[in-house]
ZALUMMI-570068 format. One record per residue (C-alpha): residue number from 1; residue in one letter; chain; z, x, y. Coordinates in pm, whole numbers, plus 50000, padded with zeros to 5 digits. Layout:
REM ZALUMMI-570068
+-----+---+---+-------+-------+-------+
:   k : r : c :    c3 :    c1 :    c2 :
+-----+---+---+-------+-------+-------+
: NUM : A : A :     Z :     X :     Y :
...
+-----+---+---+-------+-------+-------+
REM end
This chain:
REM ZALUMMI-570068
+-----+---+---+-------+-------+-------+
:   k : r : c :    c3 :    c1 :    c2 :
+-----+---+---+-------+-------+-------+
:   1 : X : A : 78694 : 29136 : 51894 :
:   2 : X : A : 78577 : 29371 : 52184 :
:   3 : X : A : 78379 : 29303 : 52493 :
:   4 : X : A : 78024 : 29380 : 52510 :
:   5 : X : A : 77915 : 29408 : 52845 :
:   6 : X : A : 77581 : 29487 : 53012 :
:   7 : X : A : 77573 : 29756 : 53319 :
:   8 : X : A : 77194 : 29759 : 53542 :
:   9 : X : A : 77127 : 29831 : 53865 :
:  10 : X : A : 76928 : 29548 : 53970 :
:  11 : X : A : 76803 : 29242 : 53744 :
:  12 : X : A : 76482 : 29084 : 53827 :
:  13 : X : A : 76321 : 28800 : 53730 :
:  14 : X : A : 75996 : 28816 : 53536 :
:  15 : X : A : 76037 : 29218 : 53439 :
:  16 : X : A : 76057 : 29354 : 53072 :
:  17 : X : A : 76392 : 29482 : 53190 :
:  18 : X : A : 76519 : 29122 : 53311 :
:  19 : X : A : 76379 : 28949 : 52989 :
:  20 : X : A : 76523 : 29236 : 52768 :
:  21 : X : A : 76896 : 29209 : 52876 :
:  22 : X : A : 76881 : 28805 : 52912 :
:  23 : X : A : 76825 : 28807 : 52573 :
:  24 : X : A : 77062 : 29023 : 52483 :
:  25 : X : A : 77297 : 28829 : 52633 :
:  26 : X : A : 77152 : 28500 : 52442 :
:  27 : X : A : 77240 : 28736 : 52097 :
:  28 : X : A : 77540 : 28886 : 52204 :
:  29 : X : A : 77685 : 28472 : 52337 :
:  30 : X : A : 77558 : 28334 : 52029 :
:  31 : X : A : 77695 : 28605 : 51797 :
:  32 : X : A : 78067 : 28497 : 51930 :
:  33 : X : A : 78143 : 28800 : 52186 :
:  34 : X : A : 78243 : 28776 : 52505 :
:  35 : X : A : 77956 : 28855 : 52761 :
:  36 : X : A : 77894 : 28927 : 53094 :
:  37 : X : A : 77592 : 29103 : 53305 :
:  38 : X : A : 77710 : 29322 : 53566 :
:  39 : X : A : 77450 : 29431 : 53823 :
:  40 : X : A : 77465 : 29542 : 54190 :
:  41 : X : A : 77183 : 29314 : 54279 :
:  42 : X : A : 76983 : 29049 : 54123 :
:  43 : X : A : 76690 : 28820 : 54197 :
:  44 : X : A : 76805 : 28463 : 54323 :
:  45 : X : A : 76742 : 28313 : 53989 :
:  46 : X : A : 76959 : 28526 : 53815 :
:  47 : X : A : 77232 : 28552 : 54034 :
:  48 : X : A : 77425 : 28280 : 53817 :
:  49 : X : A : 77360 : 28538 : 53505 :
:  50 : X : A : 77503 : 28762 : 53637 :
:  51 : X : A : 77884 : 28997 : 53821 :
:  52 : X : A : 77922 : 29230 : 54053 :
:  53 : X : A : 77940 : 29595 : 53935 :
:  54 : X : A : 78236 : 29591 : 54145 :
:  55 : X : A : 78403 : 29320 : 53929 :
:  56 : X : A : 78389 : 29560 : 53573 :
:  57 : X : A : 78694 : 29784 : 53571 :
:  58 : X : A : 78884 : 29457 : 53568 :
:  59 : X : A : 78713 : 29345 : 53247 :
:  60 : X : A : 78639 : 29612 : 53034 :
:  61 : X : A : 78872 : 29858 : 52873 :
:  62 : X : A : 78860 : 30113 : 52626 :
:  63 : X : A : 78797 : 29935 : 52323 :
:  64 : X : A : 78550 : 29746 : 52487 :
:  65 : X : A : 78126 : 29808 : 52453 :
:  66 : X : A : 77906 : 29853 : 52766 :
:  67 : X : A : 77565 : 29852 : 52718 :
:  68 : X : A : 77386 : 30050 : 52981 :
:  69 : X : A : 77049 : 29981 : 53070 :
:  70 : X : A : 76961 : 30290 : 53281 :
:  71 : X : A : 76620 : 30340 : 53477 :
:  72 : X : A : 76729 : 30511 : 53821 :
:  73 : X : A : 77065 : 30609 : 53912 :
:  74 : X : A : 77277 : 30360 : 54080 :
:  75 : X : A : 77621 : 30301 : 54215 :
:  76 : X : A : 77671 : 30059 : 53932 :
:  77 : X : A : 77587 : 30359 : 53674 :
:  78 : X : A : 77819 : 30569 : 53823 :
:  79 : X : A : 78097 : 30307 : 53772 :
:  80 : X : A : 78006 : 30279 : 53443 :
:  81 : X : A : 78022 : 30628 : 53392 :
:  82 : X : A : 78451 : 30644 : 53512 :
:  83 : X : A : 78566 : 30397 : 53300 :
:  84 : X : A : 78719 : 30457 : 52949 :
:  85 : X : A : 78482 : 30199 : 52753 :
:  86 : X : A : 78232 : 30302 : 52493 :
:  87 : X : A : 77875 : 30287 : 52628 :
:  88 : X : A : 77544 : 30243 : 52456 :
:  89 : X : A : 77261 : 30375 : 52718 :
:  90 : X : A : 76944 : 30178 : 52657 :
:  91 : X : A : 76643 : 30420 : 52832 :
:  92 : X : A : 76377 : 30238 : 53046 :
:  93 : X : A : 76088 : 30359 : 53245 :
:  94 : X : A : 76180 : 30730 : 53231 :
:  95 : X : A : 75874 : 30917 : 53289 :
:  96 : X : A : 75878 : 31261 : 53239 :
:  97 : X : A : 75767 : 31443 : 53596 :
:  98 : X : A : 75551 : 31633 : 53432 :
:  99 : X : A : 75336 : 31313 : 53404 :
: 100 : X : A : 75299 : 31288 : 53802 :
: 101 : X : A : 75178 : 31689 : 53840 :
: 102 : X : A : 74902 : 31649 : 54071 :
: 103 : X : A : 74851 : 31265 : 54138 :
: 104 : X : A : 75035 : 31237 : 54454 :
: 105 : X : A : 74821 : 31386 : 54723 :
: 106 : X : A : 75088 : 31299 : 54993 :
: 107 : X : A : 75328 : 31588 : 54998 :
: 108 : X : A : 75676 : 31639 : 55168 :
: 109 : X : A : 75803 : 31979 : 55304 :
: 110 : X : A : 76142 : 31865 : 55364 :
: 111 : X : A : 76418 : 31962 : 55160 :
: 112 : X : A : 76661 : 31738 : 55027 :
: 113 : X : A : 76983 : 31683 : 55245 :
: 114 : X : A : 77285 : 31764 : 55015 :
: 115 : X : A : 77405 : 32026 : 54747 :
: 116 : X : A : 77314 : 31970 : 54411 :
: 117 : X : A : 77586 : 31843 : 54185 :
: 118 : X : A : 77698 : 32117 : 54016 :
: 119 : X : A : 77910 : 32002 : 53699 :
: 120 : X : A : 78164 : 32246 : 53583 :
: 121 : X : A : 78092 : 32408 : 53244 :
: 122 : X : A : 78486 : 32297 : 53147 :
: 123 : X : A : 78393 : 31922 : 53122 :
: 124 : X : A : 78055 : 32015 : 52867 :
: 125 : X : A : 78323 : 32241 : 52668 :
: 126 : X : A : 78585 : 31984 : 52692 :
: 127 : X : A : 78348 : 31734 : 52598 :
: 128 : X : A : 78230 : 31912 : 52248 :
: 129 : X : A : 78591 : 31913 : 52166 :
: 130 : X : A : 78661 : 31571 : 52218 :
: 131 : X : A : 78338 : 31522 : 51972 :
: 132 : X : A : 78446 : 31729 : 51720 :
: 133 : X : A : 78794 : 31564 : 51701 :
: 134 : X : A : 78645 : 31237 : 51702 :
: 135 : X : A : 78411 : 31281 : 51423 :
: 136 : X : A : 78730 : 31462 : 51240 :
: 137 : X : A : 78964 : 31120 : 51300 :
: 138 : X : A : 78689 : 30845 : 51253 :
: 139 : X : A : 78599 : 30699 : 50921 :
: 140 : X : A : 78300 : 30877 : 50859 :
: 141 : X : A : 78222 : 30697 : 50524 :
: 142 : X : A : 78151 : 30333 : 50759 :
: 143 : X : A : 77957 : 30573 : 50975 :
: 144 : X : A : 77726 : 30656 : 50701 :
: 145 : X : A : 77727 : 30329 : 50538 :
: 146 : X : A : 77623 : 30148 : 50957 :
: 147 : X : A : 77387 : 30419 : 50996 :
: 148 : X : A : 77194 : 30383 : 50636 :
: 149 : X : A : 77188 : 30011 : 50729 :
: 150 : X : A : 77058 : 30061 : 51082 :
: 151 : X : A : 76780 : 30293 : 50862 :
: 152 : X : A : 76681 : 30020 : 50623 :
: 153 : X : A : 76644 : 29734 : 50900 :
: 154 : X : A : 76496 : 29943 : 51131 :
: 155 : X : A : 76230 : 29891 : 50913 :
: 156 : X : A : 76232 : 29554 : 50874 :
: 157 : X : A : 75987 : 29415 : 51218 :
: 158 : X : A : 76206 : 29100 : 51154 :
: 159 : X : A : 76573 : 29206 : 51170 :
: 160 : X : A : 76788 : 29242 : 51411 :
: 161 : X : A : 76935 : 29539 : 51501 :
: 162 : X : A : 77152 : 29471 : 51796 :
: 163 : X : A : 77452 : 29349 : 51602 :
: 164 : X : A : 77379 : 29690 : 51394 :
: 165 : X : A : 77409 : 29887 : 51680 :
: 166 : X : A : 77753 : 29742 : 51808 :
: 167 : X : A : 77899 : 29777 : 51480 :
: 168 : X : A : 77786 : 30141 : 51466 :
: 169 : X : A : 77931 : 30178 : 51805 :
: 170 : X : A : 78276 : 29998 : 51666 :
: 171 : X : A : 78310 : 30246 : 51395 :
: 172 : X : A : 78256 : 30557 : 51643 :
: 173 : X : A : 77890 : 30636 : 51535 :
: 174 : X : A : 77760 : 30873 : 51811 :
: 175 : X : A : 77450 : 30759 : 52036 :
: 176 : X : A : 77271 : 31125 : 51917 :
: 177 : X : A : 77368 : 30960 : 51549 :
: 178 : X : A : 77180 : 30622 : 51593 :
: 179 : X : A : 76950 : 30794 : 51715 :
: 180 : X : A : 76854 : 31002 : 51448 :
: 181 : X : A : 76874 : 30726 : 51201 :
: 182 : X : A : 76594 : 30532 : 51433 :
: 183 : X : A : 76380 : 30877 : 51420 :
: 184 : X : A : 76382 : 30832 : 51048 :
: 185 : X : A : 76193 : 30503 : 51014 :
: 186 : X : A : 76007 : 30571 : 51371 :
: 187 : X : A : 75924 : 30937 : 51417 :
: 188 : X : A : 75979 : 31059 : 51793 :
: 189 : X : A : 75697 : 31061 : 52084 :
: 190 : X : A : 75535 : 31355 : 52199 :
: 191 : X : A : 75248 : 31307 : 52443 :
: 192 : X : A : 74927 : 31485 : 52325 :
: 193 : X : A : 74846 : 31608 : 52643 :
: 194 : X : A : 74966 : 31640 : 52980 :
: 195 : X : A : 74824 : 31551 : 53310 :
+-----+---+---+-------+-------+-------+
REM end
């Protein structure tokens, strides 16, 4: 049975964040996997929840699932990133920029120290391939069948989809693909207006 592990930068005690992944751990524990929350810092009561970022090379591997609650960039992220594990990203607190046009009054004329990263076109290329080779070697029939059952509990308020989503993630399902079969029972947000 694989790992599932949990990647965060920081987990608090008493956020939506904090409560979100704890329980996920509960599920995860209770469901018979192997568990572990790696963070680069944590509030004093949750230190004994949790593992140093540092710590995850040496305990997940390529078959294994990390689940990667992302909300600002951190050095844990970009651990997560290297290794050759599958990854879920779970999206929190992203607020389009477009949101905060015009409600900071304090300005900064400084530019940013630093070069942009620049990420070669070669990786996005190689990266399709590897996709396309995937979806060619995978069992695409348990794909489907994962993916119509995500669909029809989605939209059930009392199922559980986590164990769903780890199976669709065993069986190769893309994150784009989930994704798509949540947009059938849920739609997708777009803001009316802008500020």
């Amino acid at each position: 049975m694989p790992r599932v592990h949990q990647v965060l930068a920081t987990l608090s005690y008493g956020d939506a964040i904090g409560h979100e992944v704890v329980g996920i751990h509960r599920a995860l524990r209770a469901a018979g996997y192997e568990s572990e929350i790696f963070v680069e810092t944590a509030h004093p009561a949750m230190e004994a929840l949790v593992r140093d970022y540092r710590e995850l090379p040496a305990a997940a591997g390529p078959d294994d699932l990390l689940v990667h609650h992302f909300s600002i960039g951190s050095k844990a992220s970009r651990l997560a990133y290297a290794l050759p594990s599958r990854m879920l990203f779970v999206y929190h607190n992203i607020t389009p920029p477009e949101y905060f046009v015009g409600v900071n009054r304090f300005q900064t004329d400084e530019r940013p120290e630093g070069e942009l990263l620049r990420v070669d076109e070669r990786v996005r290329l190689d990266q399709i391939e590897a996709l396309k080779k995937l979806r060619a070697e995978r069992d695409n029939e348990a794909v489907r069948s994962v993916l119509a059952r995500i669909e029809h509990a989605a939209r059930d308020p009392s199922a559980s989809l986590m164990p769903l989503f780890i199976e669709a993630v065993e069986a190769y399902a893309t994150l784009g693909e989930i994704c798509d079969a949540l947009r059938g029972v849920f739609g997708e947000y777009t803001p009316e207006n802008w500020v």
